[in-house]
Short mmCIF file of the C-alpha atoms (twelve columns), coordinates in Angstrom:
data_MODEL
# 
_entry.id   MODEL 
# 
loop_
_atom_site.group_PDB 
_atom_site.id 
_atom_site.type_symbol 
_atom_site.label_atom_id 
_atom_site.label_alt_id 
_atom_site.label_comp_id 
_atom_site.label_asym_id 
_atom_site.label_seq_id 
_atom_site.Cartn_x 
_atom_site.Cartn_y 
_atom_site.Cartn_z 
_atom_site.pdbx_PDB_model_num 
ATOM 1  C CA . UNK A 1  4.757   -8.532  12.637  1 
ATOM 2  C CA . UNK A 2  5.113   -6.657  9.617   1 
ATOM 3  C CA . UNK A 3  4.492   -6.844  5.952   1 
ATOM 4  C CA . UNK A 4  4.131   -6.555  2.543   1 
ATOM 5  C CA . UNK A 5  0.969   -4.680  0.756   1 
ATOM 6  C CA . UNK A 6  1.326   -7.107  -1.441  1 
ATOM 7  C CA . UNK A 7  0.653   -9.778  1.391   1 
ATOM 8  C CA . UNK A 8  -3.220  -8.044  2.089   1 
ATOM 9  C CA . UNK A 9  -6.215  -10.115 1.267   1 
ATOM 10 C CA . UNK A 10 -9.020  -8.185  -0.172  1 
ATOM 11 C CA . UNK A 11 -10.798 -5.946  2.341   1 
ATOM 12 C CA . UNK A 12 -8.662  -6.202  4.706   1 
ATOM 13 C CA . UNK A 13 -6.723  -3.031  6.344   1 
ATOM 14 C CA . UNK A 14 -3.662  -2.152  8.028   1 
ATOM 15 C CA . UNK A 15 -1.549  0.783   8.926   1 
ATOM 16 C CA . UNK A 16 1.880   1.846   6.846   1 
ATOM 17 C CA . UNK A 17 4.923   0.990   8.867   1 
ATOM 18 C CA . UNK A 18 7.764   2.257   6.278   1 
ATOM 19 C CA . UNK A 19 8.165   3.092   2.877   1 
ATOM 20 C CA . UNK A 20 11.393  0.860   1.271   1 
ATOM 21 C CA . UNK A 21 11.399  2.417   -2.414  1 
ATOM 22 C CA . UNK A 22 13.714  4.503   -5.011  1 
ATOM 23 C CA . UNK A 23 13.709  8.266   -4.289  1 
ATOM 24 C CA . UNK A 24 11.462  9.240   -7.038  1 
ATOM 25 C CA . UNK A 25 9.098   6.219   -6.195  1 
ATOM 26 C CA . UNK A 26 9.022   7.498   -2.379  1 
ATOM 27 C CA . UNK A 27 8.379   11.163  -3.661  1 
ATOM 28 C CA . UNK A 28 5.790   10.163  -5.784  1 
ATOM 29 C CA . UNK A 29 3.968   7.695   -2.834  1 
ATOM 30 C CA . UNK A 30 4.150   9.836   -0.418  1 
ATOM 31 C CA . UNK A 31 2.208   12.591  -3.031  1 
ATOM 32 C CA . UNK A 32 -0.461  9.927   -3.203  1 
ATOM 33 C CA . UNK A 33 -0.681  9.512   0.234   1 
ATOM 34 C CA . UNK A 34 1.281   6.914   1.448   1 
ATOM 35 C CA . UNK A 35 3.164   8.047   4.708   1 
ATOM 36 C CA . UNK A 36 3.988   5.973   7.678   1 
ATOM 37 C CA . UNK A 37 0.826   5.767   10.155  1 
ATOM 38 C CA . UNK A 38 -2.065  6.390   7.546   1 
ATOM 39 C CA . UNK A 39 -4.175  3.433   7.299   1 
ATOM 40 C CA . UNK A 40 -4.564  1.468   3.857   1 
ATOM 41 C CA . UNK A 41 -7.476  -1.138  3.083   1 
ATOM 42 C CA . UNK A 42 -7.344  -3.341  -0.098  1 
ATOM 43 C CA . UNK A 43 -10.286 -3.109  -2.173  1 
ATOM 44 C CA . UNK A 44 -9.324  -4.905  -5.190  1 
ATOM 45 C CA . UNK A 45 -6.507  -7.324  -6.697  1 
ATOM 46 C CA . UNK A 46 -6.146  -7.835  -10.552 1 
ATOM 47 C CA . UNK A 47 -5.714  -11.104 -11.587 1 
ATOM 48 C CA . UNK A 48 -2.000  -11.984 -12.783 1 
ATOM 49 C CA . UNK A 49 0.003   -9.993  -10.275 1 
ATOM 50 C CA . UNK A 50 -2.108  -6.791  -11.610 1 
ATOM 51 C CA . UNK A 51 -2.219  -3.721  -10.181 1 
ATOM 52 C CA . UNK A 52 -4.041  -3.414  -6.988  1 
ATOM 53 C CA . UNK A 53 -6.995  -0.933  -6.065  1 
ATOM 54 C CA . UNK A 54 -6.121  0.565   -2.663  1 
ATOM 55 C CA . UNK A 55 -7.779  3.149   -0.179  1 
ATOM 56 C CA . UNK A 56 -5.774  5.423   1.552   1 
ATOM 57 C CA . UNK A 57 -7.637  7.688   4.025   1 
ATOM 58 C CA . UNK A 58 -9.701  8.848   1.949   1 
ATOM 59 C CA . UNK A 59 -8.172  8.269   -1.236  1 
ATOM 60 C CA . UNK A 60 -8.549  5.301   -3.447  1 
ATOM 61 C CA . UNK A 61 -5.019  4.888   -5.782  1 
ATOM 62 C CA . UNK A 62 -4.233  2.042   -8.045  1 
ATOM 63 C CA . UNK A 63 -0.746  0.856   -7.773  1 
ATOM 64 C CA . UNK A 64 1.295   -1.661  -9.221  1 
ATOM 65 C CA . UNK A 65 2.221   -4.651  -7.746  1 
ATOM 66 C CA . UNK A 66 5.975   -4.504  -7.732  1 
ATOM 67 C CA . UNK A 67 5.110   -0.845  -6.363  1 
ATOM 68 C CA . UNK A 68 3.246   -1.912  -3.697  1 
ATOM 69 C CA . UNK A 69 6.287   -4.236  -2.876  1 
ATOM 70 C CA . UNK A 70 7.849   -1.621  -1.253  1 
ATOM 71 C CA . UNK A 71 5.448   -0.474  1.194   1 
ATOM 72 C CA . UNK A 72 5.880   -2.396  5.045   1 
ATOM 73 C CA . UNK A 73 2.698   -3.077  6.992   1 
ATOM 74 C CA . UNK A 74 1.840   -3.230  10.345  1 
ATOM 75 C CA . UNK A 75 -1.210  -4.033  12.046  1 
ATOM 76 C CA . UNK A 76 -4.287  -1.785  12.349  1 
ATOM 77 C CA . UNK A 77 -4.397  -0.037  15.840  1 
# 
């Protein structure tokens, strides 16, 4: 059952499955922190298709929505 980050309700967390983006958008992801098996928890969703406030390990990022498109979920082992 995979996903979108885009799909997450707030606080909830799940574990990156694949990145599905540009080469310069997976370069720059993957700098942030996004790599296939970290674990990512929505904190916060801006109203309007907004960005969205994310945690990543460790990390909190703010990313845009059509960004955040192109990251597949899976569920949190």
């Amino acid at each position: 059952m995979s996903r979108l980050l885009t799909s997450l309700a707030t606080g909830e967390e799940a574990k990156i499955v694949a990145l599905h983006a540009p080469e310069a958008l997976f370069h720059r992801l993957t700098a942030l922190g996004f790599r296939s098996g970290r674990a990512v928890r929505l904190l916060r969703r801006a109203a309007f298709d907004g960005p969205l406030h994310v945690r990543v390990g460790s990390t909190d990022v703010i990313i845009r929505a059509r960004d955040a498109c192109c990251i597949e979920l899976g569920p949190r082992e």
